[in-house]
C-alpha positions as a Markdown table, in Angstrom:
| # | Residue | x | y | z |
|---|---|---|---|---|
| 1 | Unk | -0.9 | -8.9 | 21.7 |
| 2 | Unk | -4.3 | -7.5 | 23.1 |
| 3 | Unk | -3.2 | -3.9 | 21.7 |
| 4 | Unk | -2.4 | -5.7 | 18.2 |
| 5 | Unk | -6.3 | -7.3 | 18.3 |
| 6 | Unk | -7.5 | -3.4 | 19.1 |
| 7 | Unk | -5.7 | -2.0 | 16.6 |
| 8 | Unk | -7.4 | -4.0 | 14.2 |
| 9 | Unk | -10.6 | -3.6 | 15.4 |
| 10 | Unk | -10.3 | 0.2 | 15.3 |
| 11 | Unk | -8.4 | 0.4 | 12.0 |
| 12 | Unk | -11.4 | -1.6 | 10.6 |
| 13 | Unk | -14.4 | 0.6 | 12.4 |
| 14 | Unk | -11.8 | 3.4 | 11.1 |
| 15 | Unk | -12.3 | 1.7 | 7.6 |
| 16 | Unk | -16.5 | 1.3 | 8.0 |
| 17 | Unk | -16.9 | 4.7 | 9.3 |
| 18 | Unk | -14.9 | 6.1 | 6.8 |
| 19 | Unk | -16.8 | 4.9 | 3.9 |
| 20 | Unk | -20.5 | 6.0 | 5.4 |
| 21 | Unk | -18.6 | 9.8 | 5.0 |
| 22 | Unk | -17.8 | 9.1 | 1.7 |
| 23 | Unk | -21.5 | 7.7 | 0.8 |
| 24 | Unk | -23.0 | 10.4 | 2.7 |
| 25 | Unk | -21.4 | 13.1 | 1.2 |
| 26 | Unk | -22.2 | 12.0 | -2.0 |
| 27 | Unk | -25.6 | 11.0 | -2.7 |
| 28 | Unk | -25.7 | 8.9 | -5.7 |
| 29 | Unk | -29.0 | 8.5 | -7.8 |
| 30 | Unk | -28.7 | 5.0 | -9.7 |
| 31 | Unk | -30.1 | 4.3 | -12.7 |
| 32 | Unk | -30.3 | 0.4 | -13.7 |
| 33 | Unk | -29.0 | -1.1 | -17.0 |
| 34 | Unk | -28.6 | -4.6 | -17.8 |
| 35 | Unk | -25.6 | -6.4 | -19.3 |
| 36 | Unk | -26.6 | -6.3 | -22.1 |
| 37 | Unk | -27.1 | -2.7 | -22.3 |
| 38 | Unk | -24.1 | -2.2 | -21.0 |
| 39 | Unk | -22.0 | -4.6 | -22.7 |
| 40 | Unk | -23.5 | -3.5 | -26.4 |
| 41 | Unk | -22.8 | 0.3 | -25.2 |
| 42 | Unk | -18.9 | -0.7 | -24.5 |
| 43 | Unk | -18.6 | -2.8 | -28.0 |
| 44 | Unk | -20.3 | 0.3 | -30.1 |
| 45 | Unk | -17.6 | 2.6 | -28.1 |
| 46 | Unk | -14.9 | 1.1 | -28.2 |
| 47 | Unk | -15.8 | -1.2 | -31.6 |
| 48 | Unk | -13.9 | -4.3 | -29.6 |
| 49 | Unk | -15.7 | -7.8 | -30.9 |
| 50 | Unk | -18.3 | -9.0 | -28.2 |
| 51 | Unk | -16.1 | -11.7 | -27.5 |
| 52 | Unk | -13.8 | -9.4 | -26.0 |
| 53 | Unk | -16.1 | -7.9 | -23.7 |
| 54 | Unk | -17.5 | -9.9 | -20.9 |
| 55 | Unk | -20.0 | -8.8 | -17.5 |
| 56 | Unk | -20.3 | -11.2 | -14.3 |
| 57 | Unk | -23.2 | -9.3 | -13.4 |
| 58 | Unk | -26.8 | -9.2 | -14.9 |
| 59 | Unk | -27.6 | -5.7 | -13.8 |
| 60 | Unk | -25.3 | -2.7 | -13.9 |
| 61 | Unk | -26.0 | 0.3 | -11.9 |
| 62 | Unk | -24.5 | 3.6 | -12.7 |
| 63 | Unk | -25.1 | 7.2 | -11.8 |
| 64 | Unk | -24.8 | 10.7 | -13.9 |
| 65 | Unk | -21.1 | 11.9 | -15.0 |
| 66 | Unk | -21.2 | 14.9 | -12.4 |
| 67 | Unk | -21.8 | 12.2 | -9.6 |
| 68 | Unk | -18.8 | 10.4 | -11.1 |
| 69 | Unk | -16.6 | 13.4 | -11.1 |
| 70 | Unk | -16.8 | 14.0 | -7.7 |
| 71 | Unk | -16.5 | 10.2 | -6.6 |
| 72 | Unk | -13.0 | 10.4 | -8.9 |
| 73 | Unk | -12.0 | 14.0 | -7.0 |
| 74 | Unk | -12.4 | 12.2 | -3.8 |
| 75 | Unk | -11.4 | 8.5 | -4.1 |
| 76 | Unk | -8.2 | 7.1 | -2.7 |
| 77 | Unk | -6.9 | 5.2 | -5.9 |
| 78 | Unk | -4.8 | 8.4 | -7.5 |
| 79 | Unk | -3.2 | 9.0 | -4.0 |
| 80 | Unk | -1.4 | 5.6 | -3.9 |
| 81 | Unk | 2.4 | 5.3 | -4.9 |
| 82 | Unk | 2.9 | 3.2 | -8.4 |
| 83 | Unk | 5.5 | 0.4 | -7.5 |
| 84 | Unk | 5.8 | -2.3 | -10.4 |
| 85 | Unk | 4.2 | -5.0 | -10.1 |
| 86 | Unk | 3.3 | -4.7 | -6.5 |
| 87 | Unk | 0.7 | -1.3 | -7.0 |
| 88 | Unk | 0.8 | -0.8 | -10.8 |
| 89 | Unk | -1.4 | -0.3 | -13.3 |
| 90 | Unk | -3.6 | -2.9 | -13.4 |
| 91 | Unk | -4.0 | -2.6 | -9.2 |
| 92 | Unk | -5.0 | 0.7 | -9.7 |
| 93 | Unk | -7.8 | 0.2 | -12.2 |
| 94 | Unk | -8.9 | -2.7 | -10.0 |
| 95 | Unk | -8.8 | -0.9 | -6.9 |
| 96 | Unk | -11.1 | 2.0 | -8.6 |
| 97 | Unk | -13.4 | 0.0 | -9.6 |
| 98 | Unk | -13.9 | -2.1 | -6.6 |
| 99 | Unk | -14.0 | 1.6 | -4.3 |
| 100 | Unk | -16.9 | 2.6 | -6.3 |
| 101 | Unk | -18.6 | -0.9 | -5.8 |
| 102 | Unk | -18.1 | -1.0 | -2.4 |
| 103 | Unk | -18.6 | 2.3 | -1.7 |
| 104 | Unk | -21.2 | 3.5 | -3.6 |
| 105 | Unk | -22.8 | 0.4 | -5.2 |
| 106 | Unk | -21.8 | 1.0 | -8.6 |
| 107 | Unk | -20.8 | -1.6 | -11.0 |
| 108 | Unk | -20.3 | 0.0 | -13.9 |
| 109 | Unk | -16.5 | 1.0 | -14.3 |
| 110 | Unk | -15.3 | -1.7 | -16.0 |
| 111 | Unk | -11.7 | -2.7 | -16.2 |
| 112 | Unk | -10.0 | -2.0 | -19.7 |
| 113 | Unk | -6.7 | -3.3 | -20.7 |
| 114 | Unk | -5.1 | -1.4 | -23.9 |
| 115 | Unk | -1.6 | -0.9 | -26.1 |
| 116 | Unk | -0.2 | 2.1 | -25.7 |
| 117 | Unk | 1.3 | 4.0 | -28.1 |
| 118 | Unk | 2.9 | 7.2 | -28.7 |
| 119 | Unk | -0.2 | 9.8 | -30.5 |
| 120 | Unk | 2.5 | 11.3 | -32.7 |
| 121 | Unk | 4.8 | 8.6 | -33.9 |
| 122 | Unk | 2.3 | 5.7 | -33.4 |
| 123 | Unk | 5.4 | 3.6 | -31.4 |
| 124 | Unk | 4.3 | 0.6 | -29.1 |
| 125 | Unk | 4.6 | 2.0 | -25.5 |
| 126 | Unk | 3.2 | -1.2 | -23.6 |
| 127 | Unk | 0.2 | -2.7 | -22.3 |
| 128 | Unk | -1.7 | -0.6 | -19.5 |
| 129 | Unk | -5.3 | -1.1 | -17.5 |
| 130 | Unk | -7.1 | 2.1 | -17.1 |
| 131 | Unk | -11.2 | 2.0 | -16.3 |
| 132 | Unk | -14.1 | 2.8 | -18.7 |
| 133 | Unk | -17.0 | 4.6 | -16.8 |
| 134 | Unk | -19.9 | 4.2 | -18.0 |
| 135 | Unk | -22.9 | 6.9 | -16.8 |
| 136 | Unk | -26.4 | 6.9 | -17.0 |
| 137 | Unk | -26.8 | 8.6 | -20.5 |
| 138 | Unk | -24.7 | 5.7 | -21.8 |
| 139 | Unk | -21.8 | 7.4 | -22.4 |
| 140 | Unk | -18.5 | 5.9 | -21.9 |
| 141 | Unk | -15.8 | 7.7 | -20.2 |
| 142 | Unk | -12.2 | 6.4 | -20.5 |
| 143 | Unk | -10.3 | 7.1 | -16.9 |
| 144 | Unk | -6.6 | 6.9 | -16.4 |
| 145 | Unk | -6.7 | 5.9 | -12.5 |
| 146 | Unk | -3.3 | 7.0 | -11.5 |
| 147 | Unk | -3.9 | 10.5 | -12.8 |
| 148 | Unk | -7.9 | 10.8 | -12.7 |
| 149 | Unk | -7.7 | 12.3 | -16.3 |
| 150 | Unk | -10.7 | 10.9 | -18.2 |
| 151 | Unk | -12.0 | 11.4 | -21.7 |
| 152 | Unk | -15.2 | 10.9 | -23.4 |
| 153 | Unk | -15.2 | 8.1 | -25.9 |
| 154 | Unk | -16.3 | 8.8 | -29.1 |
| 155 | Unk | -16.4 | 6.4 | -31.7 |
| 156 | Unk | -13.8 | 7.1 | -34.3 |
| 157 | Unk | -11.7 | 9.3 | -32.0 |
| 158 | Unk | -8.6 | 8.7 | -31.1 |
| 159 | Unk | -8.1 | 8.0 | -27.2 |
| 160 | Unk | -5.3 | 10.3 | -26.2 |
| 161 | Unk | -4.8 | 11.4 | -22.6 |
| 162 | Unk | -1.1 | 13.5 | -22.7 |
| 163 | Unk | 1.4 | 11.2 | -24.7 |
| 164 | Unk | -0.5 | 8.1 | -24.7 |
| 165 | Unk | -3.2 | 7.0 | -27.0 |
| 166 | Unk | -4.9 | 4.1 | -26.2 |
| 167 | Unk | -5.7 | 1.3 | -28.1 |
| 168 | Unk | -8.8 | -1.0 | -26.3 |
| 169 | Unk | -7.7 | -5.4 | -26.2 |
| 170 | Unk | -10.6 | -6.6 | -24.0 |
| 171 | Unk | -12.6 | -5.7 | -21.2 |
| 172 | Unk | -14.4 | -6.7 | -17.8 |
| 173 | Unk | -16.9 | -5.7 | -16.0 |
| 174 | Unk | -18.1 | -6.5 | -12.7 |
């Protein structure tokens, strides 16, 4: 039983160590927006209604898109196996966003939940939870977490990462 108590103790400094690497490999430079910044930047991207957009926080803190791309090349999220309903979509696009909170101290990839459909015929796929990143210009960056393919989103544009096109519901951000 004592080897079970040090196994946990050193999987966990493991864990802690682990993420000082991460944070000093890649220095982040914040910049500081507030919610509602932030939440008016998401409703003019994605034109959702405000009521569909909602922040727990008052400030959001976000860094430049280079930063982003390499906190993406080198998070753990895209590594995981999918399994339904155990590791799926949505625990993917949570478990992104709460790396970069916990690692880095940024709040600002919110959690997106969209239809899919097919780009070419228009079908109903599903439902689906990606991320939308949003970076220090303001810019909002649609990221498919199981595949680290992200898009700019432009209002107007279709949101197509290979057959899917997504459709934005609602979204959090925390």
């Amino acid at each position: 039983m004592d080897n079970l108590i040090d196994y946990r103790k050193f999987g966990a400094f493991c864990i802690d160590q682990g993420k000082q690497f991460l944070n000093k490999a890649t220095p982040v430079k914040k910049t500081v927006y507030s919610a509602s910044q932030i939440l008016t930047t998401l409703k003019n991207a994605t034109n959702l209604d405000a009521n569909r957009i909602y922040s727990a926080d008052e400030k959001h803190f976000t860094t430049n898109i280079d930063t982003w791309k390499t906190i993406i090349e080198n998070d753990w999220t895209n590594k995981k196996t999918w399994v339904e309903d155990y590791f799926d979509c949505d625990n993917f696009a949570g478990s992104f966003s709460s790396y970069c909170a916990d690692i880095y101290g940024l709040n600002s990839a919110a959690l997106i939940t969209v239809e899919l459909r097919n780009p070419e015929t228009d079908k109903h796929i599903g439902y689906h939870r990606v991320c939308v990143i949003i970076d220090d210009k303001l810019q909002c960056w649609l990221l498919e977490t199981q595949t680290d393919k992200m898009i700019l989103i432009e209002p107007g544009k279709p949101l197509v990462i290979d057959t899917w096109r997504y459709y934005p519901n609602y979204i959090t951000i925390n």
